[in-house]
Rosetta silent file (secondary structure, phi, psi, omega in degrees, C-alpha in Angstrom):
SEQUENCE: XXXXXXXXXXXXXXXXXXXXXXXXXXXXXXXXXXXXXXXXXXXXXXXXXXXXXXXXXXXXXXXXXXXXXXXXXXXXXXXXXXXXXXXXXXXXXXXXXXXXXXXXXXXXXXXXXXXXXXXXXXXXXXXXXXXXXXXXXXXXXXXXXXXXXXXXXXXXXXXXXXXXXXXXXXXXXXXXX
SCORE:     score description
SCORE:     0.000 S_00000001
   1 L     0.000  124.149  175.553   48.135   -7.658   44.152 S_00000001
   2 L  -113.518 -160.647 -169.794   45.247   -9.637   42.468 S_00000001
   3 L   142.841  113.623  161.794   43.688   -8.504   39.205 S_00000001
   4 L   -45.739  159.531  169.366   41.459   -9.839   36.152 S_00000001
   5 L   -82.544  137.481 -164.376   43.530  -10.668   33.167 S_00000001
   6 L  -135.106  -59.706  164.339   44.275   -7.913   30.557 S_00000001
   7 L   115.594   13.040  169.257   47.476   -8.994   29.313 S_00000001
   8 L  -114.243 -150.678  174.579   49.051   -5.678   31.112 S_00000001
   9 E   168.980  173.919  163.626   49.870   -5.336   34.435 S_00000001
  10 E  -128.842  131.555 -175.863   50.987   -3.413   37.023 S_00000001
  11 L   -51.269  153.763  -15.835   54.558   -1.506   38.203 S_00000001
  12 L    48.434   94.207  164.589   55.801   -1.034   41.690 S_00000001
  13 E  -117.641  151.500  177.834   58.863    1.156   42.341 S_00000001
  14 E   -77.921  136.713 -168.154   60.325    1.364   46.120 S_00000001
  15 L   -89.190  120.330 -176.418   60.919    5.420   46.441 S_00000001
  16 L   -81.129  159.286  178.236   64.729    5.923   47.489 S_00000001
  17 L  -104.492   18.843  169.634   65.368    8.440   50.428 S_00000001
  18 L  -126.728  114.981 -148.492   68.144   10.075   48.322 S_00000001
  19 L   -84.654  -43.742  153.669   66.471   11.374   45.125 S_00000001
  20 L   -39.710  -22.431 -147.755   69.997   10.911   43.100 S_00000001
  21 L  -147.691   74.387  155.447   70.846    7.811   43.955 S_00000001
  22 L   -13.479  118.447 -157.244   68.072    4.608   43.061 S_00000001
  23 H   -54.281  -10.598 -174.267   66.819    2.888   46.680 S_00000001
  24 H   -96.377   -8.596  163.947   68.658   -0.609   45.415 S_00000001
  25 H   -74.118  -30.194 -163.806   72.087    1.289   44.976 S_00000001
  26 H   -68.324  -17.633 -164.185   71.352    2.989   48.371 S_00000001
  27 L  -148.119    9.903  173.935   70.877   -0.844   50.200 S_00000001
  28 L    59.040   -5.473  168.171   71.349   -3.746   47.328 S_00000001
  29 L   -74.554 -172.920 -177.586   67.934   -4.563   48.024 S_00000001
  30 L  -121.998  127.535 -179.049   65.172   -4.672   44.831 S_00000001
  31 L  -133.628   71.411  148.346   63.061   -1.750   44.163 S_00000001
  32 L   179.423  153.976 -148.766   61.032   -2.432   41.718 S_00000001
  33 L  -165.739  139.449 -166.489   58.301   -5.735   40.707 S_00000001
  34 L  -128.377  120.727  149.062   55.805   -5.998   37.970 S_00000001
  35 E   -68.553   79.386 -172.853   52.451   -7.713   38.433 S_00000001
  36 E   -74.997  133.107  159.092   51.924   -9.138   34.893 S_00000001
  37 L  -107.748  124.930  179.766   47.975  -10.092   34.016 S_00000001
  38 L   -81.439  167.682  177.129   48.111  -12.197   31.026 S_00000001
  39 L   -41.703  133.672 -177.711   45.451  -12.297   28.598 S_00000001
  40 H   -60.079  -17.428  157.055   42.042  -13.677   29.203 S_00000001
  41 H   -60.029  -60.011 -163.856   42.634  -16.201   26.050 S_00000001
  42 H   -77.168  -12.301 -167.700   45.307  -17.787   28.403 S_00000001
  43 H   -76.180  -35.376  168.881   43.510  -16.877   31.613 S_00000001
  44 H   -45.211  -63.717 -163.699   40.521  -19.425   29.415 S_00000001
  45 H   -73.757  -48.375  169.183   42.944  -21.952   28.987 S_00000001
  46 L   -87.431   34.392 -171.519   44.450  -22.441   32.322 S_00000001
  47 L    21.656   58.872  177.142   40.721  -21.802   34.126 S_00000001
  48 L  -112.767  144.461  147.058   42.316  -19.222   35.984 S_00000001
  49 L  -128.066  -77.206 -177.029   40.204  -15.575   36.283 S_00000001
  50 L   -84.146 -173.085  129.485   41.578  -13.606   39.044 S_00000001
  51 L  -138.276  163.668 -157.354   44.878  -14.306   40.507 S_00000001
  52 L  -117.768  142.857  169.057   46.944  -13.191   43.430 S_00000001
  53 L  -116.354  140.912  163.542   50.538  -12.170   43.089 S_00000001
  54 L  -127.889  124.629  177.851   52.726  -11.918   46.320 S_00000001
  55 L  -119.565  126.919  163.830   55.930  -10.439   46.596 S_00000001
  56 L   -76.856  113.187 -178.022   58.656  -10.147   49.354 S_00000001
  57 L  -124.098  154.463  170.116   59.617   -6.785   49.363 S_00000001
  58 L  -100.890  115.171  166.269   61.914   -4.553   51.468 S_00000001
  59 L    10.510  104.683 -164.408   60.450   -1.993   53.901 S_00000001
  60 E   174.954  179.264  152.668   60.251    1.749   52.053 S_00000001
  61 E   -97.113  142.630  176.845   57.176    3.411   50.204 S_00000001
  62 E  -110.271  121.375  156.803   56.267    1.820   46.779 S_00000001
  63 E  -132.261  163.067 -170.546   54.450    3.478   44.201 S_00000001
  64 L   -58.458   97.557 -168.631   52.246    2.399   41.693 S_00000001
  65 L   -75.894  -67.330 -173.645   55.222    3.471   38.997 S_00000001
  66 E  -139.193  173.854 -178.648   53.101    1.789   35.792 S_00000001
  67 E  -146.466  151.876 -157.475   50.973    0.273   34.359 S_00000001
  68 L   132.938 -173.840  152.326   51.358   -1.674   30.844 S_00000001
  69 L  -104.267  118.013  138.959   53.909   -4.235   29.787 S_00000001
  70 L   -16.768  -33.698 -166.921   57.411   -3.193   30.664 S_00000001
  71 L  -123.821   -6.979  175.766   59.592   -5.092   27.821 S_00000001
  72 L  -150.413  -94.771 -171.351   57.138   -2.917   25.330 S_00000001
  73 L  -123.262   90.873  174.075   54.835   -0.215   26.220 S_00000001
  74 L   -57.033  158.885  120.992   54.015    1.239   29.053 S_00000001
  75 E   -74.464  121.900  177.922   52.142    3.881   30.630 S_00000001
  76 E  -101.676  147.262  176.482   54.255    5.794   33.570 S_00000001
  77 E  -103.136   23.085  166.954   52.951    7.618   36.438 S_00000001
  78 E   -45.874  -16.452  176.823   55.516   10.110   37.109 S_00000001
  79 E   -75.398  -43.673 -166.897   53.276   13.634   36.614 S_00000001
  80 E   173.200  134.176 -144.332   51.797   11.718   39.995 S_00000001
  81 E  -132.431  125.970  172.456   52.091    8.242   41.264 S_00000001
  82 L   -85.826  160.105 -161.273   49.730    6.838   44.517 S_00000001
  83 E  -130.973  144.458  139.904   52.086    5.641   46.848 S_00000001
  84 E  -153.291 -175.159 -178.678   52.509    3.319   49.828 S_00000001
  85 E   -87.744  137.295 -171.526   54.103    2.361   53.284 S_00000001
  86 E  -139.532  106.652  171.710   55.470   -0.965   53.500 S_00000001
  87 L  -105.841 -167.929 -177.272   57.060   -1.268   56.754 S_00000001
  88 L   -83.389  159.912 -176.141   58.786   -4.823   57.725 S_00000001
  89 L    85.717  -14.234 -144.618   56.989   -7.693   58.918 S_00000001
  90 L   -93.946  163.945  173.187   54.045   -6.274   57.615 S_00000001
  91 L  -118.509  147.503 -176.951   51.845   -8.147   54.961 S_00000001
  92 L  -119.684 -178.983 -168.515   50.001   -5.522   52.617 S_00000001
  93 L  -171.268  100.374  172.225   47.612   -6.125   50.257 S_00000001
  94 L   -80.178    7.206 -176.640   47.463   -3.135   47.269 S_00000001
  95 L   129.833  130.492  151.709   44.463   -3.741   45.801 S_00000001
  96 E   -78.242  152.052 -167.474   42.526   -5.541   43.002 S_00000001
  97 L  -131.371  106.594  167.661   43.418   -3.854   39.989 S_00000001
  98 L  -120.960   97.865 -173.553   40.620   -4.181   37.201 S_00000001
  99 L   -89.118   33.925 -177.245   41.944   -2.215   34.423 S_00000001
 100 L  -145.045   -9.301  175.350   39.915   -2.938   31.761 S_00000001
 101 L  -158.005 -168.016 -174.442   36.427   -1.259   32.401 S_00000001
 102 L    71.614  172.176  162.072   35.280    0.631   35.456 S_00000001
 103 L   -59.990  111.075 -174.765   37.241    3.234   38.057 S_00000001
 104 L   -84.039  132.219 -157.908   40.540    2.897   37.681 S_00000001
 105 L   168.091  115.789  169.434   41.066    2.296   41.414 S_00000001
 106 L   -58.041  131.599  164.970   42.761   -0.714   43.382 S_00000001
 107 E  -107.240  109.421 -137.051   39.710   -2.280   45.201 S_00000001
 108 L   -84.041   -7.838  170.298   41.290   -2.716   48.877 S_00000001
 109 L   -40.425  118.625  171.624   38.542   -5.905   49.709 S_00000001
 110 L   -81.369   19.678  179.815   41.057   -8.229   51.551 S_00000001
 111 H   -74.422  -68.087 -175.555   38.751  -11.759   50.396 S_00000001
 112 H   -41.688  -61.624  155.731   41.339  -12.434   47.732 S_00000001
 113 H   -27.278  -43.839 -176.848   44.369  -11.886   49.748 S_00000001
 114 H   -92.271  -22.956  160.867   42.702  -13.921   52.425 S_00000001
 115 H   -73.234  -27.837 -167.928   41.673  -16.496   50.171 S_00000001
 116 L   -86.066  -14.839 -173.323   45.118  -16.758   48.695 S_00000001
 117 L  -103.630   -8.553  174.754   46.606  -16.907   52.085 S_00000001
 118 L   -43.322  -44.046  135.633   44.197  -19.514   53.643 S_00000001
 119 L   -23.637  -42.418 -172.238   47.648  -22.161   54.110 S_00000001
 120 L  -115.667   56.225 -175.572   49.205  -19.318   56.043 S_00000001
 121 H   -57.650   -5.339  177.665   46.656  -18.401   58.726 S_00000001
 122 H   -95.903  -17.207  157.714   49.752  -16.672   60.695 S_00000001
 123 H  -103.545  -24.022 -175.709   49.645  -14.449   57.692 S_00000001
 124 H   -65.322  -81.877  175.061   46.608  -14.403   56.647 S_00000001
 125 L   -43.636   -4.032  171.275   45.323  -12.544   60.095 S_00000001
 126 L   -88.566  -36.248 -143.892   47.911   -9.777   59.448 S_00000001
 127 L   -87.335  142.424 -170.696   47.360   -8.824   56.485 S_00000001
 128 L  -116.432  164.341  176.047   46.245   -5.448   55.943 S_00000001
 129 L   -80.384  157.210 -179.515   44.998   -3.071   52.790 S_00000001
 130 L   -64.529  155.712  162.115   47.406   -0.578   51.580 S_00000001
 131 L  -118.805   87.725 -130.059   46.624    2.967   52.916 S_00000001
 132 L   -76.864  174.752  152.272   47.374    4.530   49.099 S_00000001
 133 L  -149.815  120.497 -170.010   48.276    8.456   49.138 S_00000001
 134 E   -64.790  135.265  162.981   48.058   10.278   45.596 S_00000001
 135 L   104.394   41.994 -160.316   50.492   12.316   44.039 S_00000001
 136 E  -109.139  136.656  153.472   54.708   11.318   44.593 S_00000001
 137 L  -117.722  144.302  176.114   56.213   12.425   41.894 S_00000001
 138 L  -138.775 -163.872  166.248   59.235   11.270   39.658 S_00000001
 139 L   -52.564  138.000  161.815   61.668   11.674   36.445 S_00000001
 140 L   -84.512  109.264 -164.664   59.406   11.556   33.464 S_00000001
 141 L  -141.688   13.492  173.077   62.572    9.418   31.418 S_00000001
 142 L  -149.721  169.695 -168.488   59.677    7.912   28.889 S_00000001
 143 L   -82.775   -1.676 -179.920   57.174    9.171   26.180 S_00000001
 144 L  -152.311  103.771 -174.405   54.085    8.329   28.140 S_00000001
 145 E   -90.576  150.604  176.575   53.488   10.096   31.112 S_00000001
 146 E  -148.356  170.660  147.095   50.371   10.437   33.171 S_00000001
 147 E   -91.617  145.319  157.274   49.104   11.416   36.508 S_00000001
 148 L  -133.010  152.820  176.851   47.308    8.657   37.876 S_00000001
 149 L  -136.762  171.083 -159.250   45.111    9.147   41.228 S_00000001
 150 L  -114.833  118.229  175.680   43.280    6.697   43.367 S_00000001
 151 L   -72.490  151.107 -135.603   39.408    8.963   43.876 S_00000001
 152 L     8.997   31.611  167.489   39.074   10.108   47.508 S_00000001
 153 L   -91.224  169.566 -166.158   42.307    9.285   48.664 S_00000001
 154 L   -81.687  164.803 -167.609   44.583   12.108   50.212 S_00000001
 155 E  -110.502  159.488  150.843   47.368   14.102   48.108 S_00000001
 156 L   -74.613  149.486  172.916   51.369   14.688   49.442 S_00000001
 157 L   -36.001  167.942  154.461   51.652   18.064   50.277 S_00000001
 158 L    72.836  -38.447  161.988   52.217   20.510   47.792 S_00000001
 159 L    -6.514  102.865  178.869   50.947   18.189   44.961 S_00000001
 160 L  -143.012   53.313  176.062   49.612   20.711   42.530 S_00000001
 161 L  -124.645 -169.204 -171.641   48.983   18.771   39.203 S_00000001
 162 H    25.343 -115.137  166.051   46.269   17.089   37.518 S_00000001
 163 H   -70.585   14.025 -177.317   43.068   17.296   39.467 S_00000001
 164 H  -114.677    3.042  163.736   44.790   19.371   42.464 S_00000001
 165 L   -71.804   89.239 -162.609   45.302   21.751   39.716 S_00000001
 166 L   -14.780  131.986 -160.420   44.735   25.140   40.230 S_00000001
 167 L   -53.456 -163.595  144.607   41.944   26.230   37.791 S_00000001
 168 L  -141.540  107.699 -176.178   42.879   28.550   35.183 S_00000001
 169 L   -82.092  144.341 -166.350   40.991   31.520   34.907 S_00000001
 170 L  -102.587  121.895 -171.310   40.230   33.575   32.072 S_00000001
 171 L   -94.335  135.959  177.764   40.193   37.390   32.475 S_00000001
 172 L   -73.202  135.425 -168.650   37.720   39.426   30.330 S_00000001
 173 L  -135.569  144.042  155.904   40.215   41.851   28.561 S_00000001
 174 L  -101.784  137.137 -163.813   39.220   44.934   26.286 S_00000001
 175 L   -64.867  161.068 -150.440   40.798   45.649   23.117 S_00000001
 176 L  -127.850  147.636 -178.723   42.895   48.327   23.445 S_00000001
 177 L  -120.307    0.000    0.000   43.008   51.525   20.843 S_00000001
């Protein structure tokens, strides 16, 4: 995950394959990681502008759960969340995330990744961009819910919110006597 400084970030949860039961009860592994960007005053001070986060994660689909700070206020994606496959071994790379102007849309250029990985040329040739898919939905269990979608990426089946939302048409009616 790379990303300009905001002084937000972005959420990651691993999707459990039991919908009751939270994927680190189902295997003790950790499913869930925050990509903090700190502010561009501190981003100033330590002559930092983008940075790369890397995380070891265990094998599952993740999706982009939020976005926000976590310990205060968040935004959740839970009406519909893009999602991906993280299988083992693999090295992924979700995206630049520049959240502060622009399409909100991970930009999937691997030069950061590959710059950040230039010491680890045995990783560095693996690594591939996520292949995102729009629309996993999950409990809404906070006050600020959204859809968020990644434009022209593909939906999960059945997904039938936000833009995949059937129009709603208005029938001409006559008053009745």
């Amino acid at each position: 995950v790379a990303g300009a400084y905001n002084g937000l970030g972005v959420g990651f949860r691993r999707v459990s394959t039991n919908p009751a039961t939270p994927a680190w009860v189902q295997d003790q592994q950790p499913d869930d990681f925050h990509a903090p960007l700190p502010t561009a005053l501190l981003a100033a001070a330590f002559r930092h502008r983008n940075r790369v986060h890397a995380f070891t994660v265990p094998a599952g689909q993740w999706l982009l759960h939020r976005y926000g700070n976590p310990e205060a206020i968040a935004l959740y994606f839970c009406l519909g969340a893009p999602a991906m496959e993280v299988k083992s071994g693999e090295v992924i790379f979700a995206g630049t995330f520049e959240l502060t102007h622009g399409p909100l849309a991970p930009n999937l250029s691997l030069e950061p990744a590959r710059q950040f990985l230039a010491g680890r040329p045995d990783l560095a040739e693996k690594v591939r961009a996520a292949v995102w898919t729009n629309g996993h939905r999950f409990a809404c269990d906070t006050q600020f819910s959204y859809a968020f979608e990644i434009p022209g990426t593909p939906f999960e089946p059945g997904y039938d919110l936000a833009s995949q939302r059937p129009s709603m048409r208005v029938r001409a009616s006559s008053p009745q006597g």
